[in-house]
Backbone as CSV, one residue per row, in Angstrom:
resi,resn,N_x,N_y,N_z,CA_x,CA_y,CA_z,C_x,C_y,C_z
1,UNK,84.950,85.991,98.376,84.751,87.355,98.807,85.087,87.470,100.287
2,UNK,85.523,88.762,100.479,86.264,88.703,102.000,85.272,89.287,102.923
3,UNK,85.138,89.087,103.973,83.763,89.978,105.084,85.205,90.493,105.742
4,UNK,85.977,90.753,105.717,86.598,91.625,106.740,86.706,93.115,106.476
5,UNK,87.577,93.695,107.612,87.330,95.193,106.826,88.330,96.032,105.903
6,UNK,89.148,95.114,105.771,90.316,95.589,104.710,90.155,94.329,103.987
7,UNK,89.773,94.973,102.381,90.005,93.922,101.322,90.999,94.053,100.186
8,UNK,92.139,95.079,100.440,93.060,95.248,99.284,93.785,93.836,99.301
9,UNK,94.057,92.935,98.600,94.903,92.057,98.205,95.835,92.254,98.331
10,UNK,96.686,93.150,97.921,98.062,93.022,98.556,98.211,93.195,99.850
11,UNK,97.388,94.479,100.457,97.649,94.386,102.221,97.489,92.877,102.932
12,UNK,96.447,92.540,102.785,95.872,91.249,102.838,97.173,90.331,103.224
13,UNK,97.589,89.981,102.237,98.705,88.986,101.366,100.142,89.267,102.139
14,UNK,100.355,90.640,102.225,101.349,91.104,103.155,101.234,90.834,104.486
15,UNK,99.971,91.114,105.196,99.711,91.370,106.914,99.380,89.264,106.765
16,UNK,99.232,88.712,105.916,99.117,87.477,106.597,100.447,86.819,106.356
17,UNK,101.510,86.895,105.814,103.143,86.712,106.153,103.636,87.442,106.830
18,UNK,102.677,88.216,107.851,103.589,89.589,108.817,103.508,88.481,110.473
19,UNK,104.546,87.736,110.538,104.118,87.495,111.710,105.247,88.612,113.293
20,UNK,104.345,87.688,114.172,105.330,88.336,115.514,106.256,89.044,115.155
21,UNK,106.575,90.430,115.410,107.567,91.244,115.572,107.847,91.952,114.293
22,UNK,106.789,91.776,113.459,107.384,92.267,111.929,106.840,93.202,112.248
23,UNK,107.226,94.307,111.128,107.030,95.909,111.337,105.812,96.042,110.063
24,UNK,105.344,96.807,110.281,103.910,97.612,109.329,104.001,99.454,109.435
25,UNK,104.451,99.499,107.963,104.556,101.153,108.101,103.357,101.592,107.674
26,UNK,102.819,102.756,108.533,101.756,103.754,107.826,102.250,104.883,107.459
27,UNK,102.668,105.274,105.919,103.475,106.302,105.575,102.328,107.523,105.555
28,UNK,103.028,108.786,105.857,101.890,109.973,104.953,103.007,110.274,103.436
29,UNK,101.734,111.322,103.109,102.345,111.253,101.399,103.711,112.240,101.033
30,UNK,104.258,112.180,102.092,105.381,112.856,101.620,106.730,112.226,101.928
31,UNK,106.523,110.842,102.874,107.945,109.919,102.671,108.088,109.346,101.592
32,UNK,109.251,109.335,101.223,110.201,108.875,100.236,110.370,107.053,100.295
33,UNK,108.943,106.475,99.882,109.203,105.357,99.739,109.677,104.471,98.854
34,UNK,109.897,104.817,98.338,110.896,104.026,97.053,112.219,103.885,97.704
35,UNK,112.951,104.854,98.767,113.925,105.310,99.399,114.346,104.204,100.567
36,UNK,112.885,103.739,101.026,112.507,102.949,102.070,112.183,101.922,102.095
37,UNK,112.150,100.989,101.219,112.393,99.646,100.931,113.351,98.595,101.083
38,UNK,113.026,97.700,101.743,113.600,96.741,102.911,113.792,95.924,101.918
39,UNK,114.739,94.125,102.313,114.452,93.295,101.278,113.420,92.105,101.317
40,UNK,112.403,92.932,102.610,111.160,91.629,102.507,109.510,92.526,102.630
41,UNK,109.818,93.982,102.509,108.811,94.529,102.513,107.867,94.906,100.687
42,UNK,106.722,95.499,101.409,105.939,95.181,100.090,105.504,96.555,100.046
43,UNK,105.356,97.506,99.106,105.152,98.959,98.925,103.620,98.877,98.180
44,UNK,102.457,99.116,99.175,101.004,99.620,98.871,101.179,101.299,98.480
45,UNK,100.876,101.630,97.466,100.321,103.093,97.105,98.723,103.293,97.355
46,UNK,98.475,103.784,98.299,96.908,104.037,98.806,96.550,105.833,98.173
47,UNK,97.656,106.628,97.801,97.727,108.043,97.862,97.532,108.559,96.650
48,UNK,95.945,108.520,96.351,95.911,108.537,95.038,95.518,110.470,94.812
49,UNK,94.829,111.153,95.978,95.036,112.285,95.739,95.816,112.651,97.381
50,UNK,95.968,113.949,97.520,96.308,114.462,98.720,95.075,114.559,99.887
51,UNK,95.043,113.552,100.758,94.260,113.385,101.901,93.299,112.252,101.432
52,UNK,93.436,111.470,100.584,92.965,110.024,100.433,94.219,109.176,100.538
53,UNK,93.714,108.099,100.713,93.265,108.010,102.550,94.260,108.582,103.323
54,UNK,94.038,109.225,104.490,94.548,109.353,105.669,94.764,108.372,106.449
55,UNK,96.314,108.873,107.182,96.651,107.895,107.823,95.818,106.733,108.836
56,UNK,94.597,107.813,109.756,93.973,107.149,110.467,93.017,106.335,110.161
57,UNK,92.362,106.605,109.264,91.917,105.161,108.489,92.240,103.934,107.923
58,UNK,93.365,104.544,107.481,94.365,103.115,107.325,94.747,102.471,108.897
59,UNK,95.329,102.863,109.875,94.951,102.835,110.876,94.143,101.788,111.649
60,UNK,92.724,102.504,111.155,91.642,101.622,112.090,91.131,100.228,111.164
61,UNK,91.659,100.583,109.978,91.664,99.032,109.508,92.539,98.220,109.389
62,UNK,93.697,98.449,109.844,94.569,97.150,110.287,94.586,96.786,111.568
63,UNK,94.210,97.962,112.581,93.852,97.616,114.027,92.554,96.177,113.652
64,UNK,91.623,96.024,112.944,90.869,95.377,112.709,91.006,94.093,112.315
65,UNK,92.266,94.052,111.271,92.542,92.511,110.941,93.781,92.096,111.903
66,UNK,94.439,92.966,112.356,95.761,92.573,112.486,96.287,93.188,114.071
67,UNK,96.987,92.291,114.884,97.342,92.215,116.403,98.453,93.364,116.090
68,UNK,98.439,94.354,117.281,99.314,95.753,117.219,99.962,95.284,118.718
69,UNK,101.365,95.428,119.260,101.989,95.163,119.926,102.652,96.663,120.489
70,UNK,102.748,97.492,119.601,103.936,98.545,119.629,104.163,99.562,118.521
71,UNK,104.121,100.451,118.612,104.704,101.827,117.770,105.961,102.673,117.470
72,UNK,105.897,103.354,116.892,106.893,104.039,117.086,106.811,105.259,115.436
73,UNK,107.064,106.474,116.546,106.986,107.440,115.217,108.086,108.421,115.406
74,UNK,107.973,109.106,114.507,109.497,110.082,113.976,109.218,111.143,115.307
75,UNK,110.547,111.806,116.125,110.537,112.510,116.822,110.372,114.156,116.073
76,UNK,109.758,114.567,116.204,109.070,116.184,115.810,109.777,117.379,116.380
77,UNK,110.278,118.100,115.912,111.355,119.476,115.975,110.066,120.394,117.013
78,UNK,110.497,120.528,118.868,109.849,121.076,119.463,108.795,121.961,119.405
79,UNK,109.165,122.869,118.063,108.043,123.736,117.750,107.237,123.401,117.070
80,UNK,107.235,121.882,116.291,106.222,121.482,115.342,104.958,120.763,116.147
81,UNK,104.342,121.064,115.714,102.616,120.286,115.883,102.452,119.243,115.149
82,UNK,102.625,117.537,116.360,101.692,116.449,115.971,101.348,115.780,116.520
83,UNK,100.049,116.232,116.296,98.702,116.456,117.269,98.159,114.504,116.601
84,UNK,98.832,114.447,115.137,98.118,112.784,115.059,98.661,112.073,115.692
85,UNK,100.073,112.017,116.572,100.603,111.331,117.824,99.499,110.990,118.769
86,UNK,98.956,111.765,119.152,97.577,111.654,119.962,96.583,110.608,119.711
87,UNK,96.600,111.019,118.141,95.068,109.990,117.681,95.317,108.697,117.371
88,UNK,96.627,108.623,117.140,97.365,107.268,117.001,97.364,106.922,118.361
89,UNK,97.927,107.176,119.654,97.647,106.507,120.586,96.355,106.419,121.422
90,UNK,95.305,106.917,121.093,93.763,106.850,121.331,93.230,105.349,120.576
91,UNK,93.650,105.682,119.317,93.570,104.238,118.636,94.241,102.855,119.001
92,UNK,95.260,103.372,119.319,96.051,102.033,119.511,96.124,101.605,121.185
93,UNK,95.449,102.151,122.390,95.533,102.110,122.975,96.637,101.315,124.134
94,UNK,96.893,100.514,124.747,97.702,99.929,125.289,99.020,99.072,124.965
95,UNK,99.551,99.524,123.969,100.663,99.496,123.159,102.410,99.775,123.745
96,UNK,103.260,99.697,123.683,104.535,99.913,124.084,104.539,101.392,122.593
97,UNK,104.754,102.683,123.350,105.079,103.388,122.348,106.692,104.605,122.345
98,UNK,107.164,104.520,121.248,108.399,105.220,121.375,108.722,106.254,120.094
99,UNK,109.362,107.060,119.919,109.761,108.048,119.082,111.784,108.238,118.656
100,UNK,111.550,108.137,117.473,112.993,107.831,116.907,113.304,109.287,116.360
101,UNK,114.600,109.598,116.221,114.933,110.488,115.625,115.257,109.934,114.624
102,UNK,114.974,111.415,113.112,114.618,111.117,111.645,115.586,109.873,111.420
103,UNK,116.547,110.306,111.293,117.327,108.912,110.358,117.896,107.658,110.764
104,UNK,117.160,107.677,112.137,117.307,106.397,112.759,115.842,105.984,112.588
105,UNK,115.018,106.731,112.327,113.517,106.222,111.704,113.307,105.683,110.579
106,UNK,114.153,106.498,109.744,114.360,105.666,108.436,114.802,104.420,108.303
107,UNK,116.339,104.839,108.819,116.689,103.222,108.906,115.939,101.961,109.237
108,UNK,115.060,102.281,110.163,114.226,101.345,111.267,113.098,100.863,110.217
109,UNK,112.520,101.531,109.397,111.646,101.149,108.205,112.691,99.948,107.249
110,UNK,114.060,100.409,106.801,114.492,99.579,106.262,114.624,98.220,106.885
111,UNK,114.381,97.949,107.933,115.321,96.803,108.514,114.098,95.167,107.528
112,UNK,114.636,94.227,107.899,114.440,93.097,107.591,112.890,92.712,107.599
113,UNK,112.251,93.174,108.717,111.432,92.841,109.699,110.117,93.479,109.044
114,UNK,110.927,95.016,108.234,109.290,95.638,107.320,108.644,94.569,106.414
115,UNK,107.786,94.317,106.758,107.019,93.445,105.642,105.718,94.238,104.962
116,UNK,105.717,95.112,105.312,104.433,96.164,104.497,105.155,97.466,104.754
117,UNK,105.047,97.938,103.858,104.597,99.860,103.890,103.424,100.325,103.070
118,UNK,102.875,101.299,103.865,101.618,101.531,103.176,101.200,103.193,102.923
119,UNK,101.649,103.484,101.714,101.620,105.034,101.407,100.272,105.839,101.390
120,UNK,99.545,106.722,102.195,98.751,107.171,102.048,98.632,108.603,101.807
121,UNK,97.257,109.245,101.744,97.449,110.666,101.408,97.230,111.284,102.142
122,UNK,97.922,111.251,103.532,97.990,111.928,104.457,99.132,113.249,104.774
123,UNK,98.287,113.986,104.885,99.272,115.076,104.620,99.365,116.049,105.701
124,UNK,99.413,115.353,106.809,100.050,116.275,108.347,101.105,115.691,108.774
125,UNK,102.023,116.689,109.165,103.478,116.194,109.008,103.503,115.560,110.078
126,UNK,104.579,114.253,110.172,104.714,113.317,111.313,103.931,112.740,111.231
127,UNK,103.283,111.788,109.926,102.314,111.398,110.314,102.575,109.340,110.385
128,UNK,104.056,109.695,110.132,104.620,108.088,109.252,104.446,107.721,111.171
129,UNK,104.070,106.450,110.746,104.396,105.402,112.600,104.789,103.928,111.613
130,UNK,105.519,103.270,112.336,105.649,102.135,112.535,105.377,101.229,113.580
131,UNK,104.345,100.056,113.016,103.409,99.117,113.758,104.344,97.988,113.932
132,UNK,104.423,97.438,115.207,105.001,96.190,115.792,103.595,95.404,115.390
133,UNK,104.149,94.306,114.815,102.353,93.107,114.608,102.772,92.303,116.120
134,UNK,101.738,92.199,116.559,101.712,91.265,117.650,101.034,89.298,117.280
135,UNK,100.691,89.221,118.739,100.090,87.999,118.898,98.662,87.874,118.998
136,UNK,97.803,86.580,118.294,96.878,86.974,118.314,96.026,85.952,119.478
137,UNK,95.840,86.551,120.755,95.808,85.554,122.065,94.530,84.709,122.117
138,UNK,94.954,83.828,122.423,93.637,82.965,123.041,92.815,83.118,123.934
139,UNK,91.513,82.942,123.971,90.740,83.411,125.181,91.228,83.218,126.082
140,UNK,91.616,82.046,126.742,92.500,81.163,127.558,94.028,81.995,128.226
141,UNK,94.621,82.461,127.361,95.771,83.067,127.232,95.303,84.883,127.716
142,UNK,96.018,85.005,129.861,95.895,86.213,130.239,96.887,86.952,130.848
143,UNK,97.627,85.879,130.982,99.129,86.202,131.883,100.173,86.646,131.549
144,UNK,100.052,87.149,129.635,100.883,87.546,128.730,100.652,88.383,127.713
């Protein structure tokens, strides 16, 4: 039995072959993931109605098992509102963060490096980010 705070087995199983530099998608429920499949990533369906789970919960439980290095989310058409840009970087605090335009976002999900995507039922637009996994430092270890 697991004491941590994410116990799905496949996330699990995925985020512990995710090393340095691999990517971790948090989809909302309206990307096209079947569309978005890499040839080393692993497709979680979390979206079993509309707004289970939300992105930010998924979120604060991989912030929990798993070292975050870096972000990056879809660039948003000036007049649109996303306001979860915000709560994603409240959460993720001291992170390298950047914004792609759409179909260079896509692409960027496909690359080699996705080793998870994780579909949820999040349903505010812009809500997809992609997680850089980091390192997980030693007490010892401050200079980096």
């Amino acid at each position: 039995m697991l004491k941590t705070a994410v116990i799905h087995p496949t996330i699990m199983e995925a985020l512990a072959r995710s090393g340095h530099f691999a990517q971790v998608v948090i989809a909302d429920g309206n990307l096209p993931v079947g569309a978005m499949t890499g040839p080393n990533s692993t497709t979680v369906h979390l979206n079993f109605r509309p707004g289970l789970l939300d992105a930010l919960t998924v979120l604060e439980g991989i912030l929990e098992v798993c070292p975050v290095q870096g972000a990056i989310v879809m660039e948003k058409p000036v007049e649109a509102n996303a306001e979860i840009h915000d709560a994603y970087k409240t959460l993720l605090g001291d992170v390298t963060w950047d914004a792609m335009e759409r179909w260079a976002f896509y692409d960027k999900i496909r690359e080699p490096v996705t080793t998870l995507i994780i579909q949820t039922g999040e349903q505010r637009r812009f809500a997809n980010i992609i997680l850089t996994v980091g390192v997980v430092k030693m007490a010892e270890e401050s200079g980096f």
